[in-house]
C-alpha positions, 0 to 999 in steps of 0.5 A, spaced: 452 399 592 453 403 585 460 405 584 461 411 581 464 409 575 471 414 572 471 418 566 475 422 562 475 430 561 479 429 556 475 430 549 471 437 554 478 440 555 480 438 548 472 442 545 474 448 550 482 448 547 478 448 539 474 454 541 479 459 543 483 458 539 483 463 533 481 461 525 485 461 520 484 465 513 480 461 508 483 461 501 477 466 500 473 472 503 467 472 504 467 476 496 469 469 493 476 473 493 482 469 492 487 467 497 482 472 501 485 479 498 480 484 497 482 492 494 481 494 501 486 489 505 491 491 499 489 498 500 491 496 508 498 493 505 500 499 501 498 504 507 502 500 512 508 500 507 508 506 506 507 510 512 513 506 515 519 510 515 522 515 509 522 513 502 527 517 497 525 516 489 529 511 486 526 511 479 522 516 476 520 516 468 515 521 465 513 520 457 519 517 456 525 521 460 529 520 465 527 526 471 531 523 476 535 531 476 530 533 479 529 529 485 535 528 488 536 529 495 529 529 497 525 524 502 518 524 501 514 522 509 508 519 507 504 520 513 498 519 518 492 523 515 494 523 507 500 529 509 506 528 504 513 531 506 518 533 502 524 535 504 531 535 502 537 539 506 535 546 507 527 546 505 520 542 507 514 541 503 507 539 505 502 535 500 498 530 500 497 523 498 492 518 498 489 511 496 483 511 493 479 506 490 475 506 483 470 501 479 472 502 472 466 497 468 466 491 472 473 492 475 475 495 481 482 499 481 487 502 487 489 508 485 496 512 489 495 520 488 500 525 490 498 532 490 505 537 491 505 544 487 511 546 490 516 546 486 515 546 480 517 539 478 513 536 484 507 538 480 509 533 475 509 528 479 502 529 481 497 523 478 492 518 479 497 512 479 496 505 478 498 498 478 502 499 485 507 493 486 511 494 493 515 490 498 517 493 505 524 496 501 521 499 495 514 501 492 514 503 484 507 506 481 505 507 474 501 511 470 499 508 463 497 514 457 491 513 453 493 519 450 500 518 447 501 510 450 506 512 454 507 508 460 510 514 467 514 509 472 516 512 479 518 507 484 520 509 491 526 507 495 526 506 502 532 511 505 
């Protein structure tokens, strides 16, 4: 008479455990991009950044002045939707912003604009803005002047 012999499920439980369990991230996406960083996952990084909470300016100089006079008091909501709102103690301000992505020659650029016209100082601020280094606390933007060479930096702190 044949004995049925015993085997391990062992190395089946295993194989069933290795294919549930979810991948981690490449060194690189599927464009070749280092670390797997694309413009659109920076895109997503900065939106989730921004849209977190309230933000006041903490920094903002234009040709080479300070404008911190005229922001004093404000924070600035970077809401669903591209609205931007402005408020300080007694009046509130609707505008937009948003991050949008341009292929310059063979480069590819996020650009941050904010679009306010009321007051008149807002209207200053309003800009294709480049080069954005962020964290969960502060995020600052800059905007580089072929015209006269100058570089305008404006860094948002958050309240």
């Amino acid at each position: 008479m044949k004995t049925l012999r015993q085997f391990s499920l062992d190395p089946i439980l295993i194989m069933v455990i290795f294919s549930i369990i979810p991948k981690g991230k490449h060194n690189s996406d599927s464009n070749g991009s280092p670390e797997g960083k694309t413009q659109s996952n920076e895109q997503d990084i900065i939106a989730i950044i921004v849209t977190n909470g309230s933000w006041k300016i903490s920094c903002y100089w234009k040709s080479e002045y300070n404008e911190m006079i005229n922001f004093n008091g404000f924070t600035f909501s970077f809401g669903a939707n591209d609205v931007l709102t402005v408020t300080d103690e007694t009046n509130s301000y609707k505008g937009t912003w948003s991050l949008i992505e341009i292929q310059e020659n063979t480069e590819s650029k996020l650009k941050f604009n904010i679009n306010l016209g009321n007051p008149i100082y807002f209207v200053k601020m309003v800009d294709g803005w480049e080069n954005i280094e962020k964290s969960s606390n502060y995020f600052e933007i800059r905007d580089y002047s072929l015209r006269n060479g100058v570089t305008d930096f404006l860094t948002f702190s958050k309240n």
